[in-house]
C-alpha positions as CSV (number, residue, x, y, z in Angstrom):
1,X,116.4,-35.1,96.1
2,X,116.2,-31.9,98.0
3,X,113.3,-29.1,97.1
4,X,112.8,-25.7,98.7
5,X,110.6,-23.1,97.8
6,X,112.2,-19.6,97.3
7,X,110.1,-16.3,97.7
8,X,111.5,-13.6,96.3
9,X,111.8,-9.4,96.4
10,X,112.5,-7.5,93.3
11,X,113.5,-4.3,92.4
12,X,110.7,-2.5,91.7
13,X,109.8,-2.9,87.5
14,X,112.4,-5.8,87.5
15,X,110.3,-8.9,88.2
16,X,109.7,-10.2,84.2
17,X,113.6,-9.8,84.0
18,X,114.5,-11.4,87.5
19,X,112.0,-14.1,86.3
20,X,113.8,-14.9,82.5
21,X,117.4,-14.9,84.9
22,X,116.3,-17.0,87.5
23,X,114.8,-19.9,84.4
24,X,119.0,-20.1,83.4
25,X,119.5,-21.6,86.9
26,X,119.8,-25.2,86.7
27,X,118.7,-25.8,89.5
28,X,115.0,-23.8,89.6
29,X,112.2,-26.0,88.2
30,X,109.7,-23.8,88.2
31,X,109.9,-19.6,88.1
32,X,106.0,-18.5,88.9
33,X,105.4,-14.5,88.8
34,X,102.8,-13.5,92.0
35,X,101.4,-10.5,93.4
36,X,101.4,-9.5,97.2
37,X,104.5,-9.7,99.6
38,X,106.8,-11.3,97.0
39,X,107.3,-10.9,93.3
40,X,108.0,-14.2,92.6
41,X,108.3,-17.4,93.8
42,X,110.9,-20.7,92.7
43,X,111.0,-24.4,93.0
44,X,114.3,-25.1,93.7
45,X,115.8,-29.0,93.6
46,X,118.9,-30.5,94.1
47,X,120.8,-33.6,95.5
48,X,122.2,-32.8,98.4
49,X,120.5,-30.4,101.3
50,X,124.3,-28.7,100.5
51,X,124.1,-28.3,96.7
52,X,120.6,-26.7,97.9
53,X,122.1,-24.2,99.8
54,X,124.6,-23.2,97.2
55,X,122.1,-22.5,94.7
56,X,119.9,-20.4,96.9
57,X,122.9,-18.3,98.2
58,X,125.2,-18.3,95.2
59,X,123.1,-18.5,92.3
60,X,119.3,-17.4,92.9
61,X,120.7,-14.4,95.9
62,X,123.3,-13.1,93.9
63,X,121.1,-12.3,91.1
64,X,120.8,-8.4,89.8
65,X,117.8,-6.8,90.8
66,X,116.6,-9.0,94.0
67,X,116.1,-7.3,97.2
68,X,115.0,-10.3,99.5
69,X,114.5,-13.9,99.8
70,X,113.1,-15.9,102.0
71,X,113.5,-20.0,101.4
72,X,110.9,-22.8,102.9
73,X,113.0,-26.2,103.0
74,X,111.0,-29.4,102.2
75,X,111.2,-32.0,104.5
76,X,110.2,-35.6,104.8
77,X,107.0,-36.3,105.2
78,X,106.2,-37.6,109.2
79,X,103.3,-39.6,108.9
């Protein structure tokens, strides 16, 4: 399973309905509303590091209403 963690920019006055979108994705876990440099950020899984990609550039970007996003991959852990 592959998990990133998606901070997201929103319009300004948009983030509750960036939020409710975003929960219809599939492939978002968990949708968690924040204040500071990003309005919200999303736990993101899929199977492959490819089906991971798509949703964060075809689903989660593409979304009405969000500005930036900036994505943290998971990986292994090394120790």
């Amino acid at each position: 399973m592959e998990t990133a963690f998606v901070f997201i920019t929103c319009e300004v006055g948009t983030t509750d309905t960036v939020t409710k979108k975003l929960q219809l994705i599939d492939e978002i876990k968990e949708v968690i509303p924040v204040w500071g440099a990003y309005d919200v950020v999303a736990k993101v899984t899929a199977s492959t590091r490819e089906e991971l990609r798509d949703a964060i550039r075809k689903k989660i970007r593409t979304t009405d209403n969000i500005r930036s996003t900036m994505s943290l991959m998971v990986t292994e852990n090394q120790t």
